[in-house]
Phi, psi and omega in degrees: 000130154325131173297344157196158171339157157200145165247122178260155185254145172227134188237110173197140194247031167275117173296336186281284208300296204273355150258011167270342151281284168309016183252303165323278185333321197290329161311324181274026194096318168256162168303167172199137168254093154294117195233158185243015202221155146248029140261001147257015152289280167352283168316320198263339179290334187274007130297347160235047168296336164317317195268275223315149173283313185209137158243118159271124194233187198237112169315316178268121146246184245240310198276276172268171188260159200280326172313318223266344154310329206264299197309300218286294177296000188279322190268007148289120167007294181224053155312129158306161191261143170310108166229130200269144155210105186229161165297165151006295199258030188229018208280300159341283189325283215290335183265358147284274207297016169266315191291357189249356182146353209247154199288334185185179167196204197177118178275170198243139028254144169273147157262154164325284184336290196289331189281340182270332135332312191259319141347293187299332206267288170321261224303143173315151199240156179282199162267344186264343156307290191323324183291324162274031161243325189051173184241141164271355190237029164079177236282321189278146174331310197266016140242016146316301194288313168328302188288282203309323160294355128324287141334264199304000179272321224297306194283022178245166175246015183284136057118104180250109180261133156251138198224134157168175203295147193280146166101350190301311187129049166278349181274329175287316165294300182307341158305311155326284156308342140314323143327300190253021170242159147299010154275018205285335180269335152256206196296163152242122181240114170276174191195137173226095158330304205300333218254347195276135154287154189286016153291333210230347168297315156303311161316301202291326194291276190273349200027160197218139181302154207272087177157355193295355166169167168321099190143312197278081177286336215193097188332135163232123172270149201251199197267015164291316168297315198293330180314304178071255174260010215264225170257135155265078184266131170252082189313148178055033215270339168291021173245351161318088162005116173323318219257332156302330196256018165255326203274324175313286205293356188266312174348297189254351179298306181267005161059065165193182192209147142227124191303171206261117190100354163306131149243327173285148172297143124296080206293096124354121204212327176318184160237143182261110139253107173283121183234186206167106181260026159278191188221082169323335194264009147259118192243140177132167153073184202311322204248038177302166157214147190283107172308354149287323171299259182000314146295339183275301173294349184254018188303283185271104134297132253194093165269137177264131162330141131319111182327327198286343192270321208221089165278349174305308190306321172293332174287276204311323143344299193298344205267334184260340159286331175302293226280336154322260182349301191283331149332331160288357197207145166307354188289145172238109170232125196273356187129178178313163158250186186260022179259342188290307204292299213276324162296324181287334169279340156268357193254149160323296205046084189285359182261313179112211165316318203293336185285313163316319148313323174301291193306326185284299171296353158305299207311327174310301188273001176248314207307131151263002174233195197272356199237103171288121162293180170272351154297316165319327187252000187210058167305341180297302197334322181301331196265030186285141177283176229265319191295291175306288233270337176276116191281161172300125162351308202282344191251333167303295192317286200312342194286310225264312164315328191267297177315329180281333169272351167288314166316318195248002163265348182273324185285007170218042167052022168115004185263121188297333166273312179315327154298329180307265201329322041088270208293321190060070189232210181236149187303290170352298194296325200299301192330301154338309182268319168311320169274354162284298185322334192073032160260144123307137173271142177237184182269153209256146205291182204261133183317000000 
């Protein structure tokens, strides 16, 4: 049973099917509004979009296809969140609309059990649930957003690539989706493609029978076996060798291997999660990658932000690595002080997360008071002469124009007037300084 009443809409026009959901929901407690066509899904959904919880709709329907229903209703206020039920061969279609908003989707035949789960999971959450689940990987939108696409791939097994600048965190994300899936209970096997040489990666990866080359005294299972149903994550995978990467792709197209020296097939039961901080959908030239592999890994994509993106994130970052660090150490330190905070919040950070963390655990292990200064967290800054170090007005002014205008173009998603207005300047002026300051306008995300 649901932890409370929810009323869900169901748009589906199999007379079978759907009344056989509904006589289930109705049994578990929620209401339900049935619709059999989608255009009186449409009409009947937007007077109660306020109320509904949930819409399960049927990608095929009689009139319209359950997307261009999707399409219509995605530009309601408070549109409901989307749970797909589609066939086989419609499976492409339905991981385009999780990429366009939609919460989840479930190919037919279903068992119950599990379509009533992913119900409970899809329907809408109040604001104050949203505040009891909190994020793990922290407070700004855009690695909110990160995480939520997480959350909803997890209970699927299809191909998860995370992409983004090294140090971002994609091995924490991906823990994470390993966590909050239902594999959760087996292994997560990491693999860093960049750190194996590649004569020896294919051994590690598939492992190999004992006599299978010079060395090889003894069968080694490698780490596709060690996975078992769990995760198979694959770091760096765009440092993965061409000749390996025809061996990848039968992994996963045909979920079996052979150990190197092999000859019986191995069954593969994991989920392939992969990260990369190259950009795969460029092909060609020395760092080619096989664009059949590439579309096989990119079925769920994940990009994680860069820090330099989500300044909302540091202080919190810094409040969970200080409390980590100092837990580790004998040291009594009450926190950032706010020349610390204000110095971290001006800096780039060309390391991303991974660097904040280094830099925090330094910080620890230097600090003499009870308070980390910005020396503790940036000591080169000392050996700057007195001079170098006192920066000029105008370079102060420019720091503090640039971090506000980047703030208030991430807080109106890059529209340049609505930042303006923010700024209480003229569209022109915001123009002007972005382009000295050296922002770039970027395109404003997609709806």
């Amino acid at each position: 049973m649901p932890p409370e009443p929810a009323r869900i809409g169901l748009v589906e026009d199999d007379p079978v099917m759907g009344g056989s959901i509904v006589q289930r929901l109705e049994l578990e407690g929620w209401r339900v509004t049935w619709w059999r066509s989608g255009r009186d899904a449409i009409s009947g959904i937007e007077g109660l979009s306020n109320v509904l919880d949930l819409v399960i709709c049927d990608i095929r329907l009689p009139d319209i296809s359950g997307e261009v229903v999707f399409s219509e209703l995605a530009n309601l206020p408070n549109s409901p969140p989307f749970l797909f039920v589609t066939g086989q061969g419609e499976i492409d279609q339905a991981v385009r609309l999780m990429r366009s908003g939609a919460v989840d989707f479930m190919t037919k035949p279903f068992a119950m059990d599990e379509f009533l789960r992913r119900i409970d999971v899809g329907r809408r959450t109040t604001h104050s649930q949203l505040r009891l689940k909190g994020y793990f990987l922290g407070e700004s939108p855009a690695i909110q957003h990160a995480e939520d696409l997480l959350r909803r791939y997890a209970c699927h097994d299809l191909p998860v690539l995370l992409t983004g600048e090294t140090g971002s965190g994609k091995e924490v994300a991906a823990r994470l989706l390993h966590e909050v899936s239902p594999r959760n209970a087996q292994p997560f096997v990491a693999v860093n493609c960049a750190a194996i040489p590649a004569e020896l990666l294919e051994s590690e990866i598939f492992g190999h029978e004992k006599g299978a080359f010079t060395g090889a005294q003894q069968r080694h299972v490698g780490y596709a076996e060690r996975a078992g149903a769990g995760t198979l994550f694959l770091d760096e995978i765009g440092d993965m060798p061409m000749p390996l990467q025809a061996k990848l792709l039968r992994l996963i197209e045909d979920g079996s291997f052979n150990r190197v020296g092999g000859e019986a097939p191995c069954k593969f039961r994991a989920r392939v999660v992969s990260a990369t901080h190259r950009n795969l959908g460029q092909h060609g030239g020395a760092s080619a990658f096989r664009e059949d592999l590439y579309f096989r890994l990119a079925v769920l994509p994940v990009v994680i932000p860069p820090l330099r993106d989500r300044h909302e994130d540091i202080p919190w970052l810094l409040d969970r690595f200080l409390e980590n660090a100092v837990s580790r150490s004998d040291v009594r330190i009450r926190g950032f002080s706010a020349l610390a905070q204000e110095a971290a919040l001006g800096y780039s950070w060309p390391g991303n997360v991974r660097e904040l963390r280094n830099r925090v655990d330094r910080a620890v292990a230097l600090s003499t008071s009870e308070w980390i200064m910005p020396g503790d967290l940036f000591p080169e800054w000392a050996v700057k002469s007195e001079q170098a170090a006192f920066a000029p007005l105008a370079d102060v002014r420019d720091a503090a124009e640039r971090r506000q205008i980047k703030r208030a173009l991430d807080q109106t998603d890059g529209q340049i007037a609505k930042a303006a207005a923010l700024l209480a300047v003229s569209r022109t002026t915001l123009w002007e300084k972005m382009a000295r300051l050296g922002i770039a306008d970027r395109p404003r995300s997609a709806s």
